[in-house]
N, C-alpha and C positions, 0 to 999 in steps of 0.2 A: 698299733692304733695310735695315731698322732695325737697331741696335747688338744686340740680344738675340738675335733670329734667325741674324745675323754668327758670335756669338759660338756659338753652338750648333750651329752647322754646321761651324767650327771645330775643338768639341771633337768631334764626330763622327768630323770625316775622321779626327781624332787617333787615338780611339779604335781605330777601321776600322784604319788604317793598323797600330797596335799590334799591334790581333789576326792582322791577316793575315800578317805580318813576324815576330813575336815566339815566337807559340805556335805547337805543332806543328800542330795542328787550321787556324789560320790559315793556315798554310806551306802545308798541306796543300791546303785550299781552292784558294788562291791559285794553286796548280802546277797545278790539276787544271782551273782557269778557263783559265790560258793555252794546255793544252794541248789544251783544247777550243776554243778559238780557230784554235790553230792547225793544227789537223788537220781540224776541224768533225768532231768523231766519229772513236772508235777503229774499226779495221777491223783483222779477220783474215783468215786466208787463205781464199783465190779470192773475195777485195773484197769477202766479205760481211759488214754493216755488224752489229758487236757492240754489244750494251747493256748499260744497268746500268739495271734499273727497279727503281724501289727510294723509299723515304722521302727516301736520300740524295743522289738524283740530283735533286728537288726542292732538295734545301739547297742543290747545284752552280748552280742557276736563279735562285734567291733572292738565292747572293751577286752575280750576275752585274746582278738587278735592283740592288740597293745601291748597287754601283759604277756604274749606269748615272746612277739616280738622284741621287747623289753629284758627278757628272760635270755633268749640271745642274744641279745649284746648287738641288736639294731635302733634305727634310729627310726621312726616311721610317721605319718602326720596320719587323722581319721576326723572323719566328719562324727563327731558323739554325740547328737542334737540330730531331730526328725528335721525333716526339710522343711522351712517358714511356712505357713498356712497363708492365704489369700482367703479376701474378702468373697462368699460368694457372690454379688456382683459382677466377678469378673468371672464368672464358670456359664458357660451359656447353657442356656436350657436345651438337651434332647430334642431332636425333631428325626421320624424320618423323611428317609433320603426323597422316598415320593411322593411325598405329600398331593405335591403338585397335580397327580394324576389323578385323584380325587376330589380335593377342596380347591374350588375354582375364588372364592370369598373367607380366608381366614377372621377377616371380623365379624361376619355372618353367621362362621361355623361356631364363634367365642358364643356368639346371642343364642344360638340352637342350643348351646351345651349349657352354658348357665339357667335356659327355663327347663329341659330336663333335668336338670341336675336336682333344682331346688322344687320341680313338681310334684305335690300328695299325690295327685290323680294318675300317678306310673305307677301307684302302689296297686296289686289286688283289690284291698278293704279301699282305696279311694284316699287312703289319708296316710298312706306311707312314701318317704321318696328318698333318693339316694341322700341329701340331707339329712331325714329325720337320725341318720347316726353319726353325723361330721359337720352336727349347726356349729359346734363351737371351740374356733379354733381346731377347725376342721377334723376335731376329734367329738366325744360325748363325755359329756359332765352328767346326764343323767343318775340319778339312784333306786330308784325305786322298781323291781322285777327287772334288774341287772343282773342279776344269778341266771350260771346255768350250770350246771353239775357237769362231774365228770364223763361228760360225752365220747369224749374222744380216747377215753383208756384204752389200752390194749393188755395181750398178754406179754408173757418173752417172749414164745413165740412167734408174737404178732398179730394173731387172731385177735376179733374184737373182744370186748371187755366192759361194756360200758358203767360206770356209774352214774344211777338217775337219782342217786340219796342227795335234798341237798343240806350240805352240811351249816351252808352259813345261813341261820337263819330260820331254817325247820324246812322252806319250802318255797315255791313262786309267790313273786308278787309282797316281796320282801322289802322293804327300808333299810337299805343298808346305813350303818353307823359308822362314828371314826373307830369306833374301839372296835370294829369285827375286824381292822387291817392292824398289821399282816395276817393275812390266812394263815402262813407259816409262823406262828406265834413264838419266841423265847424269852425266857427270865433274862438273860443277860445279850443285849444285840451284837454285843463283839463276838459272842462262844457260839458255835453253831451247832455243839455238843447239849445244849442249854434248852432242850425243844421244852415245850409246853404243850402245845395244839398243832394239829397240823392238817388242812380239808386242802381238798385238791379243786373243790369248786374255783368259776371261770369270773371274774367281776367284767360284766360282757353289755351288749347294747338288745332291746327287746326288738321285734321284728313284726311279722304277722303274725295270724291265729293258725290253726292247720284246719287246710281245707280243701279239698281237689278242685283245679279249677274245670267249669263247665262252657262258659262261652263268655264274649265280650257282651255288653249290653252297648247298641247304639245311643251313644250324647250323654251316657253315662260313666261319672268316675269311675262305679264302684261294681268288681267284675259278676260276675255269676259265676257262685262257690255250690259246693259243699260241704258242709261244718263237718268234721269229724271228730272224736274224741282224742285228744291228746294225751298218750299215754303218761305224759311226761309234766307239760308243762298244764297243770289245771289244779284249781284249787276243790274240791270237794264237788270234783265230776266236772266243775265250772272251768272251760278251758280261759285261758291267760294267756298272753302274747309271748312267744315262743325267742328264746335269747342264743344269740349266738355263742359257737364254744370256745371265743377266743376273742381278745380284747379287742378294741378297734382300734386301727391307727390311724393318726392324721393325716389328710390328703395335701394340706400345705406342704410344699418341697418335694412331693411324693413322687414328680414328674422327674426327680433327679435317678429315681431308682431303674435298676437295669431292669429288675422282676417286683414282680409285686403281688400282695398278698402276704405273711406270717411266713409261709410255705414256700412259697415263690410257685407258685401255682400258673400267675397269670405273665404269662410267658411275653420275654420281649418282643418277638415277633408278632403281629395283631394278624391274622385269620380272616378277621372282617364278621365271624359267626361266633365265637365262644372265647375263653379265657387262654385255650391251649395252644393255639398256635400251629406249630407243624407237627405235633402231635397230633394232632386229628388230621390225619389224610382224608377224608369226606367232607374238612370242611369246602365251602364255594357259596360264592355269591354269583349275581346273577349282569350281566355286562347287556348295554342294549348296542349292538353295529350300528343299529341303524332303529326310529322307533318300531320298526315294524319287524326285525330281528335280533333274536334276544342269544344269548348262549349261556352256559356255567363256565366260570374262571374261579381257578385259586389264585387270592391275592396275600401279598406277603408285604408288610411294612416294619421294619427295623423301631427299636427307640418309640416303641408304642407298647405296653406294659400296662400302660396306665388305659389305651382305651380294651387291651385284652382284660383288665381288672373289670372295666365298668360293666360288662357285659355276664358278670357272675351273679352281684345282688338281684335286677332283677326278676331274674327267674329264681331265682332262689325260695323256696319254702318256708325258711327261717327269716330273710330278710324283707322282702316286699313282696311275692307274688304266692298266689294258692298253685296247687302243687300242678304240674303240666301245662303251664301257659308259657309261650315262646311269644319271640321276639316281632312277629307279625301281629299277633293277636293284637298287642301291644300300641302298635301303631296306626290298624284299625279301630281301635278305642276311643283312636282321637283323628279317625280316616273318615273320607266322604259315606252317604248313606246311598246303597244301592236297593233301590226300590223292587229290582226283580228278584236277590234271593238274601236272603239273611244266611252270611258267612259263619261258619264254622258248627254247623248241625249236628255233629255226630255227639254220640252220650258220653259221659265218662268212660264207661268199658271200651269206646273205642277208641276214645283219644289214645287211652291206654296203650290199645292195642296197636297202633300205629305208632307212638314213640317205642315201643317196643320192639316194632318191627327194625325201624331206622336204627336205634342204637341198640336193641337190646344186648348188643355183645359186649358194649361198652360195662352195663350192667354186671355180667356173671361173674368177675372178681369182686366184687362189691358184696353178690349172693351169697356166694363163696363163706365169705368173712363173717357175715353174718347169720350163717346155720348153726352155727355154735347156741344161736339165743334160745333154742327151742325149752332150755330151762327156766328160762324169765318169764314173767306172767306177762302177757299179753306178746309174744316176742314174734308176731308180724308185725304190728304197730312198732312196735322197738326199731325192726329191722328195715323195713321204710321210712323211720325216722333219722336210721341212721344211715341210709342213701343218697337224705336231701339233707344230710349234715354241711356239709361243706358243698354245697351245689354241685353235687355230681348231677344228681338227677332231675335235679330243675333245670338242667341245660340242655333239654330232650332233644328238642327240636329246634333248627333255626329259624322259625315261623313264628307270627299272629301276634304279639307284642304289637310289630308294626300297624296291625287293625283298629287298634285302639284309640290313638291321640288325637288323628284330621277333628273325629268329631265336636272334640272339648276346645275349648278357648284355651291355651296355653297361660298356666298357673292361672285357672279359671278360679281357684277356691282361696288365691292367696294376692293381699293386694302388693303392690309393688312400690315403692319408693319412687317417687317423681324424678329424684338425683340419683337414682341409682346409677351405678357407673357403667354399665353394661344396658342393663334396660330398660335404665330412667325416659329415655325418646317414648317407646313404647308402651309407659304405665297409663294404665286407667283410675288410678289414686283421683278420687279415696274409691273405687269402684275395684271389684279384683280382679286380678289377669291381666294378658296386653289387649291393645288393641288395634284392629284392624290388621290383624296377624294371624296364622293359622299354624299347625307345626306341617302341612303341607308346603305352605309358603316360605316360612322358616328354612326346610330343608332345602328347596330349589335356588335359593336365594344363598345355600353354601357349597354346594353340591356340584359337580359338573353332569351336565343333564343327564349323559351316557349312562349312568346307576342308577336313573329314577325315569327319565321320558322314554314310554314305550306304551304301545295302541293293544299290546296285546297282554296276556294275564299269564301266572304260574299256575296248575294246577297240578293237587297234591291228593292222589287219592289214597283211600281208606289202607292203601301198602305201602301206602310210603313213592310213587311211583311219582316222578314228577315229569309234566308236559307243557309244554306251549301253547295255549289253543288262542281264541279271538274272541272267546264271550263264554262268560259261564252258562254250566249244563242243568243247573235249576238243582242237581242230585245232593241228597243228604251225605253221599258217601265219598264229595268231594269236597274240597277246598280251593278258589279259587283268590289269586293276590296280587295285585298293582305290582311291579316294580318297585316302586316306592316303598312299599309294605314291604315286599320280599325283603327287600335289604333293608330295613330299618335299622336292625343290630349292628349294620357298616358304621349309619350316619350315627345313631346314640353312641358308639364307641367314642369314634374319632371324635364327634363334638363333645360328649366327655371330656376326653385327651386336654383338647384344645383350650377348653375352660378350665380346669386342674392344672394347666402350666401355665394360667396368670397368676395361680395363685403361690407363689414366691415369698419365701420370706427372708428380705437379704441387707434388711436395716435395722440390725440389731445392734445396742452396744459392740458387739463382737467382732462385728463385721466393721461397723466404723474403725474402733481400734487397729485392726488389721489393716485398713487402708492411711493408718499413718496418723487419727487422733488419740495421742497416750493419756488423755482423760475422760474417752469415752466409755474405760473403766473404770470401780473404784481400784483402791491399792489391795481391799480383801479379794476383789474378784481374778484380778492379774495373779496374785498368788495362788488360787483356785485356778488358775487357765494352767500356770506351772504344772502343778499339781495334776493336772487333766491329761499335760503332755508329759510327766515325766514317772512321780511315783503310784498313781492311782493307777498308771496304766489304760486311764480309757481311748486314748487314743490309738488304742491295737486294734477294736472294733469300731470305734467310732471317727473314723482319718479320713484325710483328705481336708476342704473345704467344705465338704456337703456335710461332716462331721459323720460318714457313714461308710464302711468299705465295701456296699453293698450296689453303690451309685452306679452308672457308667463310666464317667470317667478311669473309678479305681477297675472295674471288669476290664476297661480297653488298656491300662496301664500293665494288669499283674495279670488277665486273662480268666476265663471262667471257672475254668477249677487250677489247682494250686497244690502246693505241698505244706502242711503244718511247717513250723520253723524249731518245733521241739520234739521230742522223744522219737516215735518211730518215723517221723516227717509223713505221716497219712496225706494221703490225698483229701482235699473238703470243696467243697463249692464257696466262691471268694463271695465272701461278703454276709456268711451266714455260721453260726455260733451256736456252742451250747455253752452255757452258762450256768448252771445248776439251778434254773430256775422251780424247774420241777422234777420227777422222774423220769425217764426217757420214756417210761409205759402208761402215765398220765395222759403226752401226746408225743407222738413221733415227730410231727413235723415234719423238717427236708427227707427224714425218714422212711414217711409213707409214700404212696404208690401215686400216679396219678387216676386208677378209674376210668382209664380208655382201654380201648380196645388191647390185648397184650398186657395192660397194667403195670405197665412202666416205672421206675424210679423217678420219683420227682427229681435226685439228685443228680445235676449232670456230672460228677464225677462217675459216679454208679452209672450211670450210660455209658459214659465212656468203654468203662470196664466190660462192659454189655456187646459194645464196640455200634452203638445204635445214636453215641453224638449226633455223627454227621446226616443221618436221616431222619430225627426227630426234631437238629436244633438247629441245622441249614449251615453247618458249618464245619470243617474238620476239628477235633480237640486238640485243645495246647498241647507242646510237649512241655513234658516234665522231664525233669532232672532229680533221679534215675526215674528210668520211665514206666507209667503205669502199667502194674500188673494185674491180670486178672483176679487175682486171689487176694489181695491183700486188702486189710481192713480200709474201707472209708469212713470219714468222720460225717455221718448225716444223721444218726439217731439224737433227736430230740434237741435238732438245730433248728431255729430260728434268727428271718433274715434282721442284720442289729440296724435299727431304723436311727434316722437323721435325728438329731436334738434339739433344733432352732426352735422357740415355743414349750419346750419341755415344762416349761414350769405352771402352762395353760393344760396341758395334756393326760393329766392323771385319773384313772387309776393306771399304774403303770406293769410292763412286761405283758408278754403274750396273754396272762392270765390274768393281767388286771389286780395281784394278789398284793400290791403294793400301793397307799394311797398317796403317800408324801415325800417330798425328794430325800426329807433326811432317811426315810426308810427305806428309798433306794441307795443311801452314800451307804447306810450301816450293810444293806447287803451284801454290796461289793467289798465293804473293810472284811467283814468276818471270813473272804471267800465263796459268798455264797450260801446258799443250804442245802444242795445237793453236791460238795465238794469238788466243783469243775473248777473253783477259781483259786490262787493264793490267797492269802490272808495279804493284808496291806499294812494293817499294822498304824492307821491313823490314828492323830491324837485328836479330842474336839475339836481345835482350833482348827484344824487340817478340813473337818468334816465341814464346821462350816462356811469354810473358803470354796470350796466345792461346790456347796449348796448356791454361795452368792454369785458364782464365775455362773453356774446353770441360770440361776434365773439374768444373769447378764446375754441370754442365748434371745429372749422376748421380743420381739418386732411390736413396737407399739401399734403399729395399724392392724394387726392382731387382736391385742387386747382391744381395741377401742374399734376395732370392725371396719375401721377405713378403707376404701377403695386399695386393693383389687378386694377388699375382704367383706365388702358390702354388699346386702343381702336378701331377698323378698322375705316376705314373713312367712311364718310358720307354726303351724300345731303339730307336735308332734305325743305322740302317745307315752306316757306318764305312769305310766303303772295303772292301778285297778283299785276306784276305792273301796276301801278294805285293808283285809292286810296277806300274809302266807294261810291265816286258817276261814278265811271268810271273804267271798266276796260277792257282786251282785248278777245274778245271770239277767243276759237283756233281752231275752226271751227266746235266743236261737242257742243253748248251751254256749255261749258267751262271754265272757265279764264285762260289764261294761267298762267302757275306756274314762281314763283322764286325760284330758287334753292338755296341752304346758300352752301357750303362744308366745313365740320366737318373734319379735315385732321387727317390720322392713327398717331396713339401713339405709341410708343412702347413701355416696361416697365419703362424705365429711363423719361418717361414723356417729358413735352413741357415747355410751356411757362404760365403764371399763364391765367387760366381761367377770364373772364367777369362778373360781377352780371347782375341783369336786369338792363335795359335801362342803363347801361353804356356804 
């Protein structure tokens, strides 16, 4: 080996040696090389083998090559830094490919989606709407009958399990405190050995009351129910508005995600009728040739997640609708009045029976799961509670939702901002609603006529049979539907969609700094951003620009499923984690099944394996390297998808379960590894924790906080808990509580006054 080679190999190991010994990043490295040595891979508990996939678990690889290469007596250069971040700004928002073929007016469809969006009268009760759980900062700062117990337990095996004890609190309709967080309580926040308490309860958003629905009422918000006893959520027989089993997350940036939902539930492909996509081979809408012939098409849209999401609350049980109402009724709610028959006659026993018909197979995995309860008191009510837990079964039918709307003034019960940025033209301030608008008009005016102009009607009899005819037959034992109506669940989707991808948030300190202003942070927060990218580790699940590996962009880079980068290299679905938040039997998560027909794996790895990818998710599966084997463990139990951080510091209670109120209680989670042992320990000092803290809240879009245009808003009441408290409260004379109303006052573009976190 020549003098000059000698010499440069020399100065390398020097160098090497410097970095790894000297700086903390090096130290850092350096601990984290040997202790993957010496473990081969971190492991938590019941030995299942934890990851870190990430940018930085490459860099772990990297330095490992160095020193190898080092060792023999080479000379080698390595990139040992993740690749620069870009401002989101520069990431263009999702769209699918065909939009075109259905939205003929995308500013039109933005108008459609934002007074759906922010409408009470979508709700059942008249006063719930996809807002009442994402007014703020497109997330819920609510407190009060935010509990919901443990719903979603399971056993090992997997069978249900529910717990309805609720622990924080004694019971619904609770006030929650700073001191009930953490749920997972310890004496010392660094020792995770250290427990104190520990409730598995969900800090979650309230929803409806339970009640089965009966019909729409024409020119009325507010549906025709039946009150039933809520086994679950009621204070002294007195039912309480029913809380979902899992935290809600913010809709801002949400448009970046490939799937969406905790679960990844709501499939990128959009259906046009439900959340699942190509998972439901029955879905179809309804196409006109011509107004005078009509046919069924399945339609398929890419980078649409967000309108397969919108299409779950709804009908949902727990969120805005009584239990059997579809997406027709819906639209007839606020649909023209036909003077020869009043739609949708038939009684509860039949609606029944007719979603039963259509899906009922969907159902018998769900019954399955649920036989187990026959030891619970009251375990039919338990076990239909736990059907419309997660909207399986308020997604009966893609019908009648749409019957709903023509009738009502669009945001008839809520006044609108003059300047609002979207619907300020059409406010009737200080009077509420728009005007001179209709959500018939609404939709024609976004719509390509083809999905809604047709002379003839759907008819849907008491089996589920559906026909074409020219006028309805007067019969109680049919259903007859506009075009318009039929597909309502198209246009609330995609105008959904449409409105949720203005809303961006990509003017943040962070994103300036990244675009080349080096004072658009402080100097605490730049050391916090360090720290974000290097030793905390969060950038293994939070990467990219979207700060999330769960985006699209990172699916179309690294592909939908993936191999871990540590111990036995598991196959997982890119972009979704476990973290030791809770048990894995608490909630499965990517875990569980989806509740269609077959009862499928949510997790498209686990498909794969199945070998049921390419005809559930319209596409062949990645190869891996070594390639997927049938047998071999997948990492899905008690994974959830890691969501974006831009706003995080508006967004609390924080994780799936809400079990965390403040970000330092999120830094100390992550230091200690965790509480259910999935993470390393980090090993932060304060100072570190709150450089962390200050880089997070450097993530804030002031037009956030202050509600600015795209974030401005109509007004709102939304439902407040019940006054009273968990042991007392006031029945309003139908088995009830009565409500507290909050009001959420209109925005207009130039915004308000700075929003509230939780429990502040």
């Amino acid at each position: 080996m020549g003098i000059i080679p000698i010499i440069s190999l020399v100065v390398f190991i020097t160098s090497l040696s410097i970095y790894l010994l000297l700086t903390s990043r090096g130290r850092f490295l350096l601990k984290s090389l040997v202790t993957k040595i010496k473990r081969q891979g971190w492991k938590f508990r019941n030995n299942k083998i934890n990851y870190l996939r990430s940018r930085f678990s490459k860099t772990i690889t990297i330095a490992a090559i160095i020193l190898a290469a080092v060792i023999a007596g080479n000379t080698v250069s390595a990139q040992v830094t993740p690749p620069p971040l870009t401002s989101l700004k520069s990431v263009s928002v999702p769209e699918p490919n065909n939009l075109g073929d259905f939205v003929k007016d995308k500013v039109a469809a933005i108008k459609l989606g934002k007074a759906l969006f922010w409408d009470m009268q979508v709700g059942s009760d008249g006063k719930t709407s996809c807002a009442s759980c994402h007014f703020h900062a497109g997330a819920d700062n609510r407190s009060k009958n935010q509990i919901s117990p443990g719903l979603l337990r399971i056993n090992a095996n997997g069978t249900v399990n529910p717990d309805t004890v609720f622990d924080v609190g004694g019971g619904p309709n609770y006030q929650l405190k700073p001191g009930d967080f953490p749920f997972h309580k310890l004496s010392n926040p660094n020792d995770p050995k250290t427990v104190v308490s520990d409730r598995n309860d969900v800090s979650s958003s309230q929803g409806v009351f339970n009640a089965k629905f009966v019909d729409v009422k024409p020119g009325s918000a507010e549906d025709e129910v039946k009150n039933e006893l809520d086994p679950v959520f009621n204070v002294g027989g007195t039912n309480v508005r029913r809380v979902q089993p899992r935290n809600t997350p913010t809709v801002i940036n949400a448009a970046f995600n490939f799937r969406n939902f905790w679960d990844g539930r709501a499939e990128n492909i959009f259906n046009g009728v439900n959340p699942f996509g190509l998972r439901d081979p029955n879905a179809s809408v309804v196409k006109a040739e011509n107004p005078n012939q009509l046919k069924f098409v399945k339609i398929r849209l890419n980078n649409s997640s967000l309108a397969s999401q919108a299409l779950g609350p709804p009908l949902s049980s727990f969120e805005l609708s009584a239990d059997g109402r579809t997406f027709q009724e819906i639209g007839d709610k606020f649909g023209r009045i036909d003077n020869k028959k009043s739609f949708s006659k038939l009684s509860v026993d039949n609606v029944d029976n007719l979603a039963d018909t259509l899906v009922g197979p969907l159902l018998n995995s769900v019954d399955e799961l649920t036989g187990n309860l026959a030891q619970i008191g009251n375990s039919k009510s338990i076990s239909t509670l736990l059907q419309n837990v997660l909207s399986i079964r308020g997604t009966k039918l893609p019908r009648v939702l749409g019957q709903k709307l023509s009738r009502l003034r669009p945001l008839g019960k809520q006044v609108v901002h003059p300047q609002d940025s979207v619907l300020g033209a059409d406010s009737r301030s200080p009077q509420p609603g728009l005007k001179d608008k209709t959500y018939d008009q609404l939709i024609k005016d976004a719509f390509k006529p083809e999905w809604w102009k047709s002379n003839r009607l759907i008819q849907v009899d008491s089996e589920g049979k559906r026909t074409f005819v020219n006028s309805a037959d007067n019969s109680s034992q049919t259903d007859e539907y506009t075009l318009l109506e039929y597909n309502f669940s198209l246009f609330f989707g995609l105008a959904i969609q449409l409105y949720e991808s203005t809303l961006i948030a990509n003017d943040t300190p962070f994103d300036r700094f990244l675009a080349g202003n080096t004072t658009a942070l402080t100097q605490q927060q730049q050391l916090g951003k360090d720290l974000f990218q290097g030793k905390a580790l969060c950038i293994g699940c939070h990467a990219g620009s979207e700060l999330t590996a769960a985006s699209v962009s990172s699916v179309a880079k690294d592909g939908r499923i993936k191999r871990a980068p540590f111990g036995a290299k598991s196959p997982e679905d890119n972009g979704f984690f476990n973290i030791g938040v809770r048990p894995v039997t608490d909630d499965p998560g990517l875990g569980a099944n989806d509740g269609l027909q077959g009862n499928n794996p949510l997790s498209e790895a686990r498909l794969a394996q199945l070998g049921k990818f390419q005809l559930l998710l319209g596409q062949n599966p990645p190869t891996l390297n070594p390639p997927l084997t049938s047998s071999e463990k997948v990492i899905a139990d008690g994974a959830f998808k890691a969501p974006g951080l831009r706003n995080v510091e508006l967004t609390g209670p924080y994780f799936h379960n809400g079990g965390q109120a403040t970000l330092e209680q999120v830094i100390d989670f992550y230091n200690r590894g965790g509480d259910f042992g999935a993470l390393p320990a980090l090993n932060l000092s304060p100072e570190e924790k709150q450089q962390l803290v200050a880089f997070l809240k450097g993530l804030t879009d002031d037009r956030v906080r202050l509600e600015k245009a795209p974030f401005d808003h109509p007004q709102l009441f939304v439902p407040n808990g019940h006054p009273g408290n968990q042991t007392s409260v006031n029945d309003d004379g139908t088995g009830k509580a009565t409500d507290s109303l909050l009001e959420i006052p209109a925005v207009g573009r130039n915004g308000g006054s700075a929003i509230r976190n939780f429990l502040n």
